[in-house]
PyMOL Python script that loads the backbone (N, CA, C, O; Angstrom):
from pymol import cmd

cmd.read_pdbstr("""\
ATOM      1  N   UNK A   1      90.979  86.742  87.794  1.00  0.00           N
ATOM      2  CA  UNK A   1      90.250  85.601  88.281  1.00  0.00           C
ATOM      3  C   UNK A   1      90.916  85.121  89.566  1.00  0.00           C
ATOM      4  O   UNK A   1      92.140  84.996  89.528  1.00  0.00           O
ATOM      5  N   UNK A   2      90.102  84.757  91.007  1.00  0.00           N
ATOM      6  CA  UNK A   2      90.587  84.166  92.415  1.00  0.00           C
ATOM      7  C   UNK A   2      90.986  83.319  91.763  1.00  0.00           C
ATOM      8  O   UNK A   2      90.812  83.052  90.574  1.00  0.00           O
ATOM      9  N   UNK A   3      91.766  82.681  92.832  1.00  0.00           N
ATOM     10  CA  UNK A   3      92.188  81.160  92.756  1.00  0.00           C
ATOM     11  C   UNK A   3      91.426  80.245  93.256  1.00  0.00           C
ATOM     12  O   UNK A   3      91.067  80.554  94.392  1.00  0.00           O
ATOM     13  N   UNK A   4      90.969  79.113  92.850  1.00  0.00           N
ATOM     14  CA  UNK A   4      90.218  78.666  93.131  1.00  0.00           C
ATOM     15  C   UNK A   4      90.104  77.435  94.501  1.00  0.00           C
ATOM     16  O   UNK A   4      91.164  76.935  94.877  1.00  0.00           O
ATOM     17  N   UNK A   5      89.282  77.169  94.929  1.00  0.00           N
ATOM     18  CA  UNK A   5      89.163  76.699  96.361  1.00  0.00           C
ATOM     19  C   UNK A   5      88.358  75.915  96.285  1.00  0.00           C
ATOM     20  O   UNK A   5      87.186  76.164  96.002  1.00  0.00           O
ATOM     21  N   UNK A   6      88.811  74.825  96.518  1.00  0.00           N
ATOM     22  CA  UNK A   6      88.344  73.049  96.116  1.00  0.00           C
ATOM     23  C   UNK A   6      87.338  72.637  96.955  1.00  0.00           C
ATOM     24  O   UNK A   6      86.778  71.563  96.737  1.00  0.00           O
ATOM     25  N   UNK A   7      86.880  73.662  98.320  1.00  0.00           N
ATOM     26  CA  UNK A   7      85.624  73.366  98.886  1.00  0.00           C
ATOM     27  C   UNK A   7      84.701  74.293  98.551  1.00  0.00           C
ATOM     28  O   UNK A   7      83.613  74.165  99.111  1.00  0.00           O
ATOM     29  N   UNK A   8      84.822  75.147  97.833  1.00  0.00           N
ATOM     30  CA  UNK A   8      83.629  76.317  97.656  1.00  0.00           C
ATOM     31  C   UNK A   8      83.588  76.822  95.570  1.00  0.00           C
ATOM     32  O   UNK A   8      82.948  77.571  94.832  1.00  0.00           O
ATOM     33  N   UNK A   9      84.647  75.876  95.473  1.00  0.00           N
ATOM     34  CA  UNK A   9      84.393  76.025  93.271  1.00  0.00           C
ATOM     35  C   UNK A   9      84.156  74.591  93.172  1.00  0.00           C
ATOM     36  O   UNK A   9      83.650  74.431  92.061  1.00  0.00           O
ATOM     37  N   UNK A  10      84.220  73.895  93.534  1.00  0.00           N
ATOM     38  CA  UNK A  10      83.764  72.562  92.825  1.00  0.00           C
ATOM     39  C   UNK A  10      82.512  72.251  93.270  1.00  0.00           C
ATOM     40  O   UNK A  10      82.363  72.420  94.481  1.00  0.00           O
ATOM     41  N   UNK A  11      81.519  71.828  92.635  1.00  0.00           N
ATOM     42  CA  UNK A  11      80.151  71.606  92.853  1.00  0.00           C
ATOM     43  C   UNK A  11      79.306  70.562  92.151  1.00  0.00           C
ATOM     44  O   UNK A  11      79.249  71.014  91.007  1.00  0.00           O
ATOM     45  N   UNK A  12      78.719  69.599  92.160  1.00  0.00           N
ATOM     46  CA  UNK A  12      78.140  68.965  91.621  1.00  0.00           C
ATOM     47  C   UNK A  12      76.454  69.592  90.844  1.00  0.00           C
ATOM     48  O   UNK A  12      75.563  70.326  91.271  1.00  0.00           O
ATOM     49  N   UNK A  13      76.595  69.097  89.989  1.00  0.00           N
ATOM     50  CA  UNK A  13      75.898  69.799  89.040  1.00  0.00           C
ATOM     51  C   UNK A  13      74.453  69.868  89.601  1.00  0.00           C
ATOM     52  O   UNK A  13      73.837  70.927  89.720  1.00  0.00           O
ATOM     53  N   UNK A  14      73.983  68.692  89.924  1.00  0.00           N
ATOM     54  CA  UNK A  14      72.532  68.657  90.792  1.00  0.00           C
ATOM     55  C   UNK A  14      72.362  69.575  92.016  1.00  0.00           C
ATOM     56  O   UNK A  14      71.242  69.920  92.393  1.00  0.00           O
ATOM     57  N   UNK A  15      73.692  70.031  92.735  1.00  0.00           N
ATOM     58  CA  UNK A  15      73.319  71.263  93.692  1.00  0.00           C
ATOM     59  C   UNK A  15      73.295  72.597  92.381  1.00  0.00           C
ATOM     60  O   UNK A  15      72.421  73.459  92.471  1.00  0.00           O
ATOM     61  N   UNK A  16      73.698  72.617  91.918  1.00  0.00           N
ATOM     62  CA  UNK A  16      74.093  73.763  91.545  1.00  0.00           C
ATOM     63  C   UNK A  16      72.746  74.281  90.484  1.00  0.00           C
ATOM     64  O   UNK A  16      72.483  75.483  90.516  1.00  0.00           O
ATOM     65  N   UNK A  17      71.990  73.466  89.649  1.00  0.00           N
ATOM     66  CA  UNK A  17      70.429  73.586  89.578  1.00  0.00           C
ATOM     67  C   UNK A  17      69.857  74.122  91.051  1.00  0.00           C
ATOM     68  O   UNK A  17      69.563  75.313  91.151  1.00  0.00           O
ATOM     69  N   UNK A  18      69.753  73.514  91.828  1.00  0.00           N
ATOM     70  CA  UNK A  18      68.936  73.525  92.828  1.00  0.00           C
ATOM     71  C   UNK A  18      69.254  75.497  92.898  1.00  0.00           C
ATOM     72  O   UNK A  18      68.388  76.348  92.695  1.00  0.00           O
ATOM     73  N   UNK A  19      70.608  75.739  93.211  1.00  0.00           N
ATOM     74  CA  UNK A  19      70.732  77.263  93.845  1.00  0.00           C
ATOM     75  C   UNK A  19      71.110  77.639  92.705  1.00  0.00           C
ATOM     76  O   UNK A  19      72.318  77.795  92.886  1.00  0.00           O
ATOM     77  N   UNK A  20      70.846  77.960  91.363  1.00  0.00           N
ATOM     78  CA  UNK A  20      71.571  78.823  90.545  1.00  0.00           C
ATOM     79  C   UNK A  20      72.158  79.872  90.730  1.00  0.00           C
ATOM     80  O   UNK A  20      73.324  80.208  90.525  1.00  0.00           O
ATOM     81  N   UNK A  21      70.934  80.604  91.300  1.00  0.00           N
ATOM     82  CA  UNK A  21      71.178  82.280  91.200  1.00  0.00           C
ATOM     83  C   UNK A  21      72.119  82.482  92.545  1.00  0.00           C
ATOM     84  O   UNK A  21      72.956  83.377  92.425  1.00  0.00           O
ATOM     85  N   UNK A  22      72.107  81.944  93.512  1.00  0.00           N
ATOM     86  CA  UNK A  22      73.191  81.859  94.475  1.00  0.00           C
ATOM     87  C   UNK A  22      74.485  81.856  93.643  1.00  0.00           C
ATOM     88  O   UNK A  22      74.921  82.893  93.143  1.00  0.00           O
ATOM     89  N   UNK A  23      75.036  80.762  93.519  1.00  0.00           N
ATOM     90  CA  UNK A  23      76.247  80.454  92.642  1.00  0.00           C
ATOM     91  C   UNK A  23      76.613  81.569  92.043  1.00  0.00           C
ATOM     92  O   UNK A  23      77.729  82.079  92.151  1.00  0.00           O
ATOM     93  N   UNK A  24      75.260  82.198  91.080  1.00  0.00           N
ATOM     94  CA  UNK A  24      75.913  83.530  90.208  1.00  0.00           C
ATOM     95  C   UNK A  24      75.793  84.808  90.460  1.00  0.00           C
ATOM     96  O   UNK A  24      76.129  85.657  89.634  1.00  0.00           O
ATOM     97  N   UNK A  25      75.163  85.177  91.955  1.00  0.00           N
ATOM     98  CA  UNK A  25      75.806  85.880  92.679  1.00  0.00           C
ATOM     99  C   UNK A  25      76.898  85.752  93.194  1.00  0.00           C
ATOM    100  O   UNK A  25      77.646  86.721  93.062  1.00  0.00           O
ATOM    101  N   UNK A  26      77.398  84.614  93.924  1.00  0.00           N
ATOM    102  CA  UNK A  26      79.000  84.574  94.164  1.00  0.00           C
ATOM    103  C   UNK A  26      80.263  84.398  93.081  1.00  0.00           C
ATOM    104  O   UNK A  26      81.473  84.586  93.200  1.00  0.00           O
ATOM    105  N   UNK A  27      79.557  84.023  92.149  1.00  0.00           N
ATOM    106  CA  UNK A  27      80.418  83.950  91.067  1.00  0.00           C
ATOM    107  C   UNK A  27      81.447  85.398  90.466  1.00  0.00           C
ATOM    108  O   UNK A  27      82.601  85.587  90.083  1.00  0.00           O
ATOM    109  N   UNK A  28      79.550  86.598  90.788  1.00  0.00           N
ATOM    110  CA  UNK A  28      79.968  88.002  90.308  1.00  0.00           C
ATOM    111  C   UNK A  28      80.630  88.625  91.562  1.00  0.00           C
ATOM    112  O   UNK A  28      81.361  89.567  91.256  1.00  0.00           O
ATOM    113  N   UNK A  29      80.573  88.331  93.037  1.00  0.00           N
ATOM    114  CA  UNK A  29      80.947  89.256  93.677  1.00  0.00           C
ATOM    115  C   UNK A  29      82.278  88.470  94.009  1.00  0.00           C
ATOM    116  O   UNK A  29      83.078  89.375  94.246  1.00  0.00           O
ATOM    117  N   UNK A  30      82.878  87.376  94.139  1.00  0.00           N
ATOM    118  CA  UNK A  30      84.263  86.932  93.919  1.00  0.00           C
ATOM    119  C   UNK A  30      85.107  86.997  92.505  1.00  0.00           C
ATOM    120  O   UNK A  30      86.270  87.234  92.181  1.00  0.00           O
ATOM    121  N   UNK A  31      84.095  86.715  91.964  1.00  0.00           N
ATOM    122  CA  UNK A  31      85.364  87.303  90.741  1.00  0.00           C
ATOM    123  C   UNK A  31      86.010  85.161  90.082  1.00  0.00           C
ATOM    124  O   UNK A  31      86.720  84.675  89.201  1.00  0.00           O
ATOM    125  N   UNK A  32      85.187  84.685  91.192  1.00  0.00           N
ATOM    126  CA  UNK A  32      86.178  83.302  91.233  1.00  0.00           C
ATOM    127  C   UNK A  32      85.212  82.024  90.423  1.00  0.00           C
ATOM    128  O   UNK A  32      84.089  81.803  90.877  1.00  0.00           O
ATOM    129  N   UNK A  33      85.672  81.283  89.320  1.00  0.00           N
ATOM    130  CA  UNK A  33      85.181  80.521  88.583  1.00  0.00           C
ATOM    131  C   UNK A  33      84.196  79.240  88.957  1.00  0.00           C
ATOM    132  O   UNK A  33      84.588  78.762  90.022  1.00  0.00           O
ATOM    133  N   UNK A  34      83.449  78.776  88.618  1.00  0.00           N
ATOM    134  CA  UNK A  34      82.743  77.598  89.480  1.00  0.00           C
ATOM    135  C   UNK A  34      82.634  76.296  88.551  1.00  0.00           C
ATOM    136  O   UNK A  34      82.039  76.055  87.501  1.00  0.00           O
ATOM    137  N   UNK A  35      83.544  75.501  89.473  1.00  0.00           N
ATOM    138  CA  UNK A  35      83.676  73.586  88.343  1.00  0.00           C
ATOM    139  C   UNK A  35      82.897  73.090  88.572  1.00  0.00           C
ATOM    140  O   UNK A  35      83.041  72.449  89.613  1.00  0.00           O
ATOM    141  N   UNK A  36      81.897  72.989  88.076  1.00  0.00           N
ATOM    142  CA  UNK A  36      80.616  72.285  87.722  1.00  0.00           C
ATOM    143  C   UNK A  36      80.902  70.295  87.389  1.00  0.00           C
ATOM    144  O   UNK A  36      81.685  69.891  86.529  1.00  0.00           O
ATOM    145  N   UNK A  37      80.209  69.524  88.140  1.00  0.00           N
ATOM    146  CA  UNK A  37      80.847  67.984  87.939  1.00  0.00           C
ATOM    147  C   UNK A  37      79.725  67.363  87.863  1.00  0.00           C
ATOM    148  O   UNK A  37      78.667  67.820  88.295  1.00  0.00           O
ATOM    149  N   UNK A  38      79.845  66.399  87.375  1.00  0.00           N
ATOM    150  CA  UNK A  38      78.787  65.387  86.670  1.00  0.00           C
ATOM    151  C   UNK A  38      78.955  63.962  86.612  1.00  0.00           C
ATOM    152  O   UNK A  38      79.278  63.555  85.496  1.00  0.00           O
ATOM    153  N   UNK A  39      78.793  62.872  87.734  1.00  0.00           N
ATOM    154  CA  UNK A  39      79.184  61.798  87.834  1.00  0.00           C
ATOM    155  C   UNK A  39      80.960  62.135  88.624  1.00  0.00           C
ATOM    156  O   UNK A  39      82.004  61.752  88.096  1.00  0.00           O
ATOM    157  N   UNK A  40      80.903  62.703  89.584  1.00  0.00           N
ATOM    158  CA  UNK A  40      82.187  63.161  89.525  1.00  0.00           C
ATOM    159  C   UNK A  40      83.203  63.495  88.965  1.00  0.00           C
ATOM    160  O   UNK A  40      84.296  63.355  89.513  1.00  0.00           O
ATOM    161  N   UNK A  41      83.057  64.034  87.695  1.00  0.00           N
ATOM    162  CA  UNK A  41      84.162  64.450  86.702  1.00  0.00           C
ATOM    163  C   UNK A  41      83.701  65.848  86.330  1.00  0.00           C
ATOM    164  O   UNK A  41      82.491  66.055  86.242  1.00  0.00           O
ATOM    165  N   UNK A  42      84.551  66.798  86.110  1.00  0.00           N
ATOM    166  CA  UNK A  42      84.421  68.060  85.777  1.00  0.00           C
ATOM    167  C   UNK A  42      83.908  68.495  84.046  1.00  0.00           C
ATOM    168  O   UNK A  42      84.567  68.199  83.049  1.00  0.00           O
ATOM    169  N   UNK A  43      83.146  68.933  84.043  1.00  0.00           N
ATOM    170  CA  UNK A  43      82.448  69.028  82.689  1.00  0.00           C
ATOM    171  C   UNK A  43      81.898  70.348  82.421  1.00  0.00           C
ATOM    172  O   UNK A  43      81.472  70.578  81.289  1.00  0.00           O
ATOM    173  N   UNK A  44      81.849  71.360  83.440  1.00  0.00           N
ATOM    174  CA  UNK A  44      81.278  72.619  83.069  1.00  0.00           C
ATOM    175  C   UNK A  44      82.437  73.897  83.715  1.00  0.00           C
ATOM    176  O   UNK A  44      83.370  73.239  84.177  1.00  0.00           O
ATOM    177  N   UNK A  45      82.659  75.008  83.869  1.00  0.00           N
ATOM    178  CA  UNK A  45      82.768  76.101  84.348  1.00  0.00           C
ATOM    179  C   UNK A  45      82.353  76.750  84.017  1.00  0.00           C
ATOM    180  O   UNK A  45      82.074  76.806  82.820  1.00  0.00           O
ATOM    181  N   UNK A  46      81.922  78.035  85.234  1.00  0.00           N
ATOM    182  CA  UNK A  46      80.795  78.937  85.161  1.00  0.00           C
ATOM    183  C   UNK A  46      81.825  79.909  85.596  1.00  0.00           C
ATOM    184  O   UNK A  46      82.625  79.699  86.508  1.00  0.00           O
ATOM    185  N   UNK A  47      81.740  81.152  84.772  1.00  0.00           N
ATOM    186  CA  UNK A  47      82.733  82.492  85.027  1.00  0.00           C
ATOM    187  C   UNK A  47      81.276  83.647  84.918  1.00  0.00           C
ATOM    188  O   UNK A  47      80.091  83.602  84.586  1.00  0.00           O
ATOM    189  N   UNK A  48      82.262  84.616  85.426  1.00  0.00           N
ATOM    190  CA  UNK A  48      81.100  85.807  85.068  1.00  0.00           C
ATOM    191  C   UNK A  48      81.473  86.668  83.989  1.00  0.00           C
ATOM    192  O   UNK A  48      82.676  86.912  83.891  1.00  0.00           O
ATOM    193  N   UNK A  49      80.822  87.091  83.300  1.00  0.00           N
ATOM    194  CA  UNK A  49      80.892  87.680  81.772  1.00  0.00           C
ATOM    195  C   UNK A  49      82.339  88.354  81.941  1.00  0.00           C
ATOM    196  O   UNK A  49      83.287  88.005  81.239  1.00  0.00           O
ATOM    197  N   UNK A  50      82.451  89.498  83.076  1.00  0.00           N
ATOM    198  CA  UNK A  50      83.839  90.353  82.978  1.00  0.00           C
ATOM    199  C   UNK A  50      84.960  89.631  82.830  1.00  0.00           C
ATOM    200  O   UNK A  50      85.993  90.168  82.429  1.00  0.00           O
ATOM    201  N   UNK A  51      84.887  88.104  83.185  1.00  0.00           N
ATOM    202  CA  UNK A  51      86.011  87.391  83.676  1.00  0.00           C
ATOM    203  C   UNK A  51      86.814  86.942  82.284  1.00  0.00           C
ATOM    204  O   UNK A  51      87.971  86.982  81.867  1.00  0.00           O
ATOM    205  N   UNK A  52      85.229  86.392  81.717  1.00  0.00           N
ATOM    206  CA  UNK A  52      85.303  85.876  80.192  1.00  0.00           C
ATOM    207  C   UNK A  52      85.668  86.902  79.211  1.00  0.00           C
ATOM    208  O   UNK A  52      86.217  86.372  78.245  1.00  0.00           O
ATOM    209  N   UNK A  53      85.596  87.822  79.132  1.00  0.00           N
ATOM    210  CA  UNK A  53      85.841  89.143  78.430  1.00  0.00           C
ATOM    211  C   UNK A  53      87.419  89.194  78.893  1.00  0.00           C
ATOM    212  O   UNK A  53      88.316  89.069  78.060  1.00  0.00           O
ATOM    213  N   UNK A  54      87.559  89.297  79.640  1.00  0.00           N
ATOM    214  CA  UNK A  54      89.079  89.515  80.197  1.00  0.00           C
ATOM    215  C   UNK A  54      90.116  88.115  79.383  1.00  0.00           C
ATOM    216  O   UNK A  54      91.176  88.200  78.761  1.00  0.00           O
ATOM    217  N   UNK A  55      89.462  87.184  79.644  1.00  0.00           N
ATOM    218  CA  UNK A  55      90.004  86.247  79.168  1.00  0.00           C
ATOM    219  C   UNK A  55      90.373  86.079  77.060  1.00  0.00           C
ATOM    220  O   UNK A  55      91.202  85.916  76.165  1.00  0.00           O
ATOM    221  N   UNK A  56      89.353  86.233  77.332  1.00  0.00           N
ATOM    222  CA  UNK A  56      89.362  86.804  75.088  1.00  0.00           C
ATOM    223  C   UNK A  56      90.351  87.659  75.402  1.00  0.00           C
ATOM    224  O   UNK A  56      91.518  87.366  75.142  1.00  0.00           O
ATOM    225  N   UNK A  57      90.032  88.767  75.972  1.00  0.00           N
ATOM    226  CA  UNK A  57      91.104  89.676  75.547  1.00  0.00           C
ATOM    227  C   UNK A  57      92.562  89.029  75.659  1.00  0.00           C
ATOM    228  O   UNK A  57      93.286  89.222  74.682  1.00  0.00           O
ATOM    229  N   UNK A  58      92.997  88.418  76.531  1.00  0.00           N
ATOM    230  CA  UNK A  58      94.515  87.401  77.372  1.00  0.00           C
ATOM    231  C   UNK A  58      94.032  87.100  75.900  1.00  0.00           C
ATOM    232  O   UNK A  58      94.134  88.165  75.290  1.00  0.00           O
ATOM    233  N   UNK A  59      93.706  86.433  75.334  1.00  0.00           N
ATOM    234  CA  UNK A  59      93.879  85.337  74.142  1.00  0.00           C
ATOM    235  C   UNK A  59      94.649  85.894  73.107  1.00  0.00           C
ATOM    236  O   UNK A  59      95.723  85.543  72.620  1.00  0.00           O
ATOM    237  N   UNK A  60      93.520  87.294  72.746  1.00  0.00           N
ATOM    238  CA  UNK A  60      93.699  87.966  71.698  1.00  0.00           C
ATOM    239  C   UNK A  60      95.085  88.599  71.647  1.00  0.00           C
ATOM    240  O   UNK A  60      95.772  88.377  70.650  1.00  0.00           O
ATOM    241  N   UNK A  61      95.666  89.537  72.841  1.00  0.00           N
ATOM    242  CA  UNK A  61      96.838  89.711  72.872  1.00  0.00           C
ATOM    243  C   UNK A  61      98.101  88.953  72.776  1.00  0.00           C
ATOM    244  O   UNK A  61      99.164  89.368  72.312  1.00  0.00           O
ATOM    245  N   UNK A  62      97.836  87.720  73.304  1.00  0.00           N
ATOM    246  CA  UNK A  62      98.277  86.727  73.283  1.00  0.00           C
ATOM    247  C   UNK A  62      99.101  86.091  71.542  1.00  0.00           C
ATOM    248  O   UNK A  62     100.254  85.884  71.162  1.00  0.00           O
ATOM    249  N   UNK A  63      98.101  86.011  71.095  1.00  0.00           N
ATOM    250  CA  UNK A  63      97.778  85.728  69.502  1.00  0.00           C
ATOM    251  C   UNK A  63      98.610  86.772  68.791  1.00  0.00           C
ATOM    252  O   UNK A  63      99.466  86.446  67.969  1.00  0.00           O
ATOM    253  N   UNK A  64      98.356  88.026  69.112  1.00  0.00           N
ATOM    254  CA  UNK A  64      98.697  88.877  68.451  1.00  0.00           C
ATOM    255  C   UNK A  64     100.288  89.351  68.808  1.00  0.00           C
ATOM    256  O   UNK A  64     100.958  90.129  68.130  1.00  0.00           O
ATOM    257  N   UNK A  65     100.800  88.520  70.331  1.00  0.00           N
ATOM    258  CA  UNK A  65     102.668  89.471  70.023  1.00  0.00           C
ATOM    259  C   UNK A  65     102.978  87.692  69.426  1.00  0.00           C
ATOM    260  O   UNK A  65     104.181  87.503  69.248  1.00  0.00           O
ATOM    261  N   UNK A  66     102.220  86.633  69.164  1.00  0.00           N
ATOM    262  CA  UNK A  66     102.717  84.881  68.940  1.00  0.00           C
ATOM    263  C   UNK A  66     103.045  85.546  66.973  1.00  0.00           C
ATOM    264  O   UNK A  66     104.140  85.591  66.413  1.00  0.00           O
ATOM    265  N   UNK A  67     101.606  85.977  66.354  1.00  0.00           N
ATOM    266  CA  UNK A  67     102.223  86.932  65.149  1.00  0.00           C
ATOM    267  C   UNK A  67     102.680  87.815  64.843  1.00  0.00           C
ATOM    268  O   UNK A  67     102.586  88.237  63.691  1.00  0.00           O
ATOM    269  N   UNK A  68     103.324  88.391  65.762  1.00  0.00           N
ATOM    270  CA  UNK A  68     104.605  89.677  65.462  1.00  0.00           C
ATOM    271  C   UNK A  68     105.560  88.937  65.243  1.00  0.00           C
ATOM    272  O   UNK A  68     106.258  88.841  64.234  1.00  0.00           O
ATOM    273  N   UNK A  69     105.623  88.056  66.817  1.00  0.00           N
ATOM    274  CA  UNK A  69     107.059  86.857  66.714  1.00  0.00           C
ATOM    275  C   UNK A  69     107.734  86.424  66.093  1.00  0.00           C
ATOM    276  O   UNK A  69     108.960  86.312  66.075  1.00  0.00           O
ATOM    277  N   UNK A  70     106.136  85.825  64.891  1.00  0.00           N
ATOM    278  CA  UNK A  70     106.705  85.179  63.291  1.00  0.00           C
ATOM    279  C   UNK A  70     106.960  85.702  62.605  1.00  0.00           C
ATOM    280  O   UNK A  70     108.044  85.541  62.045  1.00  0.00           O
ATOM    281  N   UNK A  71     105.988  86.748  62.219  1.00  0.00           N
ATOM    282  CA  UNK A  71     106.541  87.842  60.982  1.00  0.00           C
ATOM    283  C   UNK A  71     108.083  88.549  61.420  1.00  0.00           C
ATOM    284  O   UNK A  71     108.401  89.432  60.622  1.00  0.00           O
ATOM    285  N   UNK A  72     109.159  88.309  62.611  1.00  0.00           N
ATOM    286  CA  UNK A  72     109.856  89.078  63.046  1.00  0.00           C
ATOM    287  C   UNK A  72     111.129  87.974  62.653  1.00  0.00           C
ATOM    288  O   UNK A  72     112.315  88.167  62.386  1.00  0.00           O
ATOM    289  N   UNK A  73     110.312  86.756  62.748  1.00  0.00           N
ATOM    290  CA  UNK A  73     111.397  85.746  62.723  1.00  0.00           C
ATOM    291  C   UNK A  73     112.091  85.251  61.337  1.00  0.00           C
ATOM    292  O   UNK A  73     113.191  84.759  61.087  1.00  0.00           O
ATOM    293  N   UNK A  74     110.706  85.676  60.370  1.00  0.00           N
ATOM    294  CA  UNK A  74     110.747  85.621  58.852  1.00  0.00           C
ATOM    295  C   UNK A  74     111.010  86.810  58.421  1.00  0.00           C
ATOM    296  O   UNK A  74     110.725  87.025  57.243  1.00  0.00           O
ATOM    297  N   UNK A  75     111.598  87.881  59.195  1.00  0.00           N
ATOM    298  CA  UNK A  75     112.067  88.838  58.364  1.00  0.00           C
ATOM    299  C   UNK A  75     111.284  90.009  57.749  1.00  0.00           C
ATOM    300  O   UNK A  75     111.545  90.824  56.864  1.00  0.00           O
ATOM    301  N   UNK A  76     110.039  89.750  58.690  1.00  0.00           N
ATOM    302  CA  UNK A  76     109.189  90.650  58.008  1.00  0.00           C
ATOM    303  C   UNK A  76     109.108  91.876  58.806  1.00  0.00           C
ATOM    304  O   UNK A  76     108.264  92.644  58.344  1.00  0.00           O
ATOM    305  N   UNK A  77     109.833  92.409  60.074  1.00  0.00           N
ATOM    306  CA  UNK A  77     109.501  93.609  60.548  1.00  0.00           C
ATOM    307  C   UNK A  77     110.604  94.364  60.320  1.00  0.00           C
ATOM    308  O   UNK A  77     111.654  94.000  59.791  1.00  0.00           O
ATOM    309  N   UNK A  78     110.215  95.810  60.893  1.00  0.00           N
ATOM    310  CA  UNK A  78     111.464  96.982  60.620  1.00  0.00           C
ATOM    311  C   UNK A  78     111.947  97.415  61.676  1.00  0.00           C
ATOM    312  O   UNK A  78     111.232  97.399  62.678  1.00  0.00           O
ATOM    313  N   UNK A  79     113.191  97.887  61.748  1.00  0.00           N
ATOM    314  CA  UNK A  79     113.606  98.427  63.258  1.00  0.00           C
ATOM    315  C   UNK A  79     112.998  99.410  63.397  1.00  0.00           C
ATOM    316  O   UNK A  79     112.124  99.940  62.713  1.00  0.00           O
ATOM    317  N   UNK A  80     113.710  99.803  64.780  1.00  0.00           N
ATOM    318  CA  UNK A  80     113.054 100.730  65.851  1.00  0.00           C
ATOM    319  C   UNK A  80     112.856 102.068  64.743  1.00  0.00           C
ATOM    320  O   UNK A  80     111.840 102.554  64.245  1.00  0.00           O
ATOM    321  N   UNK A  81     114.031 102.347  64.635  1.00  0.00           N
ATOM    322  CA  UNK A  81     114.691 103.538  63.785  1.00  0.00           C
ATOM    323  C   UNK A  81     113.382 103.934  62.355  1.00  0.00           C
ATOM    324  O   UNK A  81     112.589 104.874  62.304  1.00  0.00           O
ATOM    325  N   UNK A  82     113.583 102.916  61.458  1.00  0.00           N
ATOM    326  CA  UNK A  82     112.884 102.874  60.617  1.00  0.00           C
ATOM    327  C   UNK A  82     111.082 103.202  61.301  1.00  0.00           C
ATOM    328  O   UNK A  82     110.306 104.156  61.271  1.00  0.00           O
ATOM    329  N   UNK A  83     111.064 101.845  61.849  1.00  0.00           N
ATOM    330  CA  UNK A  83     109.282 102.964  62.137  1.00  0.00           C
ATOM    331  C   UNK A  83     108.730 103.929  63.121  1.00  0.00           C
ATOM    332  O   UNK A  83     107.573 104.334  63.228  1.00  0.00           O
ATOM    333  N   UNK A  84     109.991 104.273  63.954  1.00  0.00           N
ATOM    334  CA  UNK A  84     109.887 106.282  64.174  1.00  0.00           C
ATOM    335  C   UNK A  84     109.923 107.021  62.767  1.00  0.00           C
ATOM    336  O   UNK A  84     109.154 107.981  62.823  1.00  0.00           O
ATOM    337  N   UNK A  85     110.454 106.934  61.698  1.00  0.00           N
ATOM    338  CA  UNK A  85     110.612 107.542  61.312  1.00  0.00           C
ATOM    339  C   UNK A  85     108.995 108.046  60.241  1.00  0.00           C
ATOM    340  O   UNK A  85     108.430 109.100  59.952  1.00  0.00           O
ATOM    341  N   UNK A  86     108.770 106.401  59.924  1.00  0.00           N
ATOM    342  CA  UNK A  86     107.275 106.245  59.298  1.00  0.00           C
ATOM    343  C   UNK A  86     106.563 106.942  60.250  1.00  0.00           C
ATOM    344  O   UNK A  86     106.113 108.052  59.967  1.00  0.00           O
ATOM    345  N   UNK A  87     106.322 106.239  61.813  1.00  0.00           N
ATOM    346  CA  UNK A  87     105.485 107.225  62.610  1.00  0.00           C
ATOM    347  C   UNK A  87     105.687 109.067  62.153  1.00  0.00           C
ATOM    348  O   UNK A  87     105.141 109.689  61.242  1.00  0.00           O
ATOM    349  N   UNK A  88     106.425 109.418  62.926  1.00  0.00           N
ATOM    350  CA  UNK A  88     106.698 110.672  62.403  1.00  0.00           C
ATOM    351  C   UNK A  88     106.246 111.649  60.851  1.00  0.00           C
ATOM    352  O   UNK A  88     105.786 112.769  60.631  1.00  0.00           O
ATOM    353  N   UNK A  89     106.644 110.597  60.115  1.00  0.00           N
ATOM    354  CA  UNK A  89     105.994 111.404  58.580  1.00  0.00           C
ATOM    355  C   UNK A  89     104.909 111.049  58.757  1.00  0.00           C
ATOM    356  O   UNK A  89     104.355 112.078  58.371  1.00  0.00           O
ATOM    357  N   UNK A  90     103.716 110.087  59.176  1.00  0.00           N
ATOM    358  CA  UNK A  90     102.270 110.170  59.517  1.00  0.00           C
ATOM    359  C   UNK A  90     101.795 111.426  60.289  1.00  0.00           C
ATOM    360  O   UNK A  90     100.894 112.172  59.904  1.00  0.00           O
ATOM    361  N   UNK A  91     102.519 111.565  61.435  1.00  0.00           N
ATOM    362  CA  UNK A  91     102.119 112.540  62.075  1.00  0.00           C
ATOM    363  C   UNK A  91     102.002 113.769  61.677  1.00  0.00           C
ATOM    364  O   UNK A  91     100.992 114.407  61.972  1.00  0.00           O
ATOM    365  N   UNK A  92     103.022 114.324  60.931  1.00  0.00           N
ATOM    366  CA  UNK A  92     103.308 115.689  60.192  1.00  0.00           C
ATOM    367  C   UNK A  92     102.384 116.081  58.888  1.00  0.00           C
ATOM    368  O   UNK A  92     102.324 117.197  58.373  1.00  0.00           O
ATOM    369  N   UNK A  93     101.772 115.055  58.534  1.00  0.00           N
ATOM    370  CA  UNK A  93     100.764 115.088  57.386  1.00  0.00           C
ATOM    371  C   UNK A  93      99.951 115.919  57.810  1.00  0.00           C
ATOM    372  O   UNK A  93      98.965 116.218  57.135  1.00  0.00           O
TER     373      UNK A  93
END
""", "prot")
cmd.dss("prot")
cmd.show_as("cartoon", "prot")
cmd.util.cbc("prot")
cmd.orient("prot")
């Protein structure tokens, strides 16, 4: 995702009806998010699907080394040693 640029991502919501499909053409060919405002306060962003997909994924990985962490911290994982060795007898099956 660009970084965003406080004269060309922030938009008030009544322009941004007016040109939709503008907006989400630039939305897809920058790559860069659009803050949607309403009474002057920010209330919407508009991404393009790849961006949002990308982003789940950041989450999901995210999530997933936050529960290794714990199960590692409680004692629940095995060393290096130990699961080469599991790998390995999987493989040879």
């Amino acid at each position: 995702m660009q970084k965003l640029r406080i004269d060309q991502n922030i938009k008030p919501l009544s322009e941004v009806r007016k040109g939709m499909a503008t907006y989400i053409k630039r939305i897809h060919k920058t790559k860069s998010p659009l803050i949607i405002t309403q009474k002057s306060k920010g209330v919407a962003v508009l991404i393009g699907v790849q961006e949002f997909e990308a982003m789940q994924e950041k989450i999901k990985f995210l999530s997933d080394i936050q529960l290794s962490l714990s199960q590692l911290e409680q004692g629940e994982g095995i060393n290096h040693n130990d699961a080469k060795d599991i790998l390995l007898e999987r493989i040879s099956r």
